[in-house]
Backbone bond lengths (Angstrom), bond angles and torsions (degrees), N, CA, C in turn:
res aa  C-N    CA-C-N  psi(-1)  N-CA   C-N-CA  omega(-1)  CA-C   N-CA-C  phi
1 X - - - 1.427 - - 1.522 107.36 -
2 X 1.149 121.19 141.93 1.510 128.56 -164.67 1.648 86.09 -113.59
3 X 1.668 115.25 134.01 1.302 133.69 -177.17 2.021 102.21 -109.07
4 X 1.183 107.37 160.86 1.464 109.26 -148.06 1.490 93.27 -63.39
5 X 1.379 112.78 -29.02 1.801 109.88 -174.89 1.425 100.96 -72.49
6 X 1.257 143.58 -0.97 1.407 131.12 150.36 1.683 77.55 124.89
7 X 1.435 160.59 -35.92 1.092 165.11 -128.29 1.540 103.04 -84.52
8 X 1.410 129.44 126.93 1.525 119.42 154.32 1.400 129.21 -80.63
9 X 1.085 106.51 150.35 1.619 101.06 -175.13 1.496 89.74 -160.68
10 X 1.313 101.37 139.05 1.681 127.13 -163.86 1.672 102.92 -84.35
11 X 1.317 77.63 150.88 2.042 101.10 174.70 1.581 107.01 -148.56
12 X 1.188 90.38 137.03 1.256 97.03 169.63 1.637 119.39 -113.96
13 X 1.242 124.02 153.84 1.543 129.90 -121.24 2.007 73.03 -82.50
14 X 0.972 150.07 -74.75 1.489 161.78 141.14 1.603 107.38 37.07
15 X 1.783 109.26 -38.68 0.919 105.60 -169.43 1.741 106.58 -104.95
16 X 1.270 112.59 12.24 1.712 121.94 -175.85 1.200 100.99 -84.20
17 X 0.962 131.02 141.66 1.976 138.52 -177.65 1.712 79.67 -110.80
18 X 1.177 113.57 163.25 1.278 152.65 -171.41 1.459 105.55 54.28
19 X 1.811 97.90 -144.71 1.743 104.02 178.26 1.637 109.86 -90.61
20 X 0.989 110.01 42.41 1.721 129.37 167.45 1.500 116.59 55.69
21 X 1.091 135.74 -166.57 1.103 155.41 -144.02 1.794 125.48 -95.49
22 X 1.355 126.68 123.60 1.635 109.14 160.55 1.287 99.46 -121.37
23 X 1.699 105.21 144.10 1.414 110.90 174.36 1.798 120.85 -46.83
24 X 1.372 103.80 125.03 1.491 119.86 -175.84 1.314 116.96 84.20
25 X 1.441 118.83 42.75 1.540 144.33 150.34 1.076 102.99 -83.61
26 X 1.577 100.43 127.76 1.171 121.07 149.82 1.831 137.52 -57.28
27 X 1.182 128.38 108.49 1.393 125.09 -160.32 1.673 129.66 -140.38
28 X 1.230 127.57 138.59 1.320 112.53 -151.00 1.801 75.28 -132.01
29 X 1.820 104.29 140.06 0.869 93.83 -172.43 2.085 98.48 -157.35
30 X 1.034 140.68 -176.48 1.412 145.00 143.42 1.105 137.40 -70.80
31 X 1.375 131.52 145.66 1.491 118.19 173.73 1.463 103.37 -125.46
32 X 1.732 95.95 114.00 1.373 85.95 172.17 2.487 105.26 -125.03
33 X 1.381 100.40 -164.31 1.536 88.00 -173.73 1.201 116.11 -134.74
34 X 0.939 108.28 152.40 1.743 139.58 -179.53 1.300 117.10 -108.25
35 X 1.632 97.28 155.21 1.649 95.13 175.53 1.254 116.22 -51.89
36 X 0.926 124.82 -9.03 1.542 136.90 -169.76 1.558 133.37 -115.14
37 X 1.148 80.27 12.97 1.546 111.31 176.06 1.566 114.15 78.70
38 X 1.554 113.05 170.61 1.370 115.48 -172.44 1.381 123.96 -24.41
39 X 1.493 121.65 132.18 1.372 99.34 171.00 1.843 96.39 -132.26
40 X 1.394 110.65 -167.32 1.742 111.63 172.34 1.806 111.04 -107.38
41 X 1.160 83.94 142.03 1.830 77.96 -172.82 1.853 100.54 -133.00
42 X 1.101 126.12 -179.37 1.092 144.33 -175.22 1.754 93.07 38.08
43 X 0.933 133.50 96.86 1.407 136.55 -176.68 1.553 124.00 -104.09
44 X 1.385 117.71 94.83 1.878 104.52 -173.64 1.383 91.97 -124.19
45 X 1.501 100.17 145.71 1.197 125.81 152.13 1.156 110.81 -60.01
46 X 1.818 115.18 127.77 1.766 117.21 158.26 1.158 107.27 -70.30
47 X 1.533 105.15 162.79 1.519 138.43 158.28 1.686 97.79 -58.89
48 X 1.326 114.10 141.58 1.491 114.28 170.88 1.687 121.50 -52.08
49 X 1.938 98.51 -33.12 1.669 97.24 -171.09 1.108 99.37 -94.85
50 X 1.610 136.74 48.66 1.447 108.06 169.55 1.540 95.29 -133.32
């Protein structure tokens, strides 16, 4: 997942709420960490109007 500063930072599919993701969704989400450094957690897709 690419973060607005241009940066990737990993998700794993576990942490997507609904019926998941298509590339170039919009998504508001947490960053929390792993041994493995930062990852995204609680993951939702926005509504288009917000």
């Amino acid at each position: 997942m690419e973060q607005d500063d241009g940066d990737d930072l990993f998700v794993h599919k576990s942490q997507v709420s609904g019926r998941g993701l298509r590339e170039g969704d919009i998504v508001e989400f947490e960053i929390g960490d792993s041994d493995k450094g930062p990852n995204a957690i609680n993951v939702s897709k926005m509504d288009e109007e917000e």
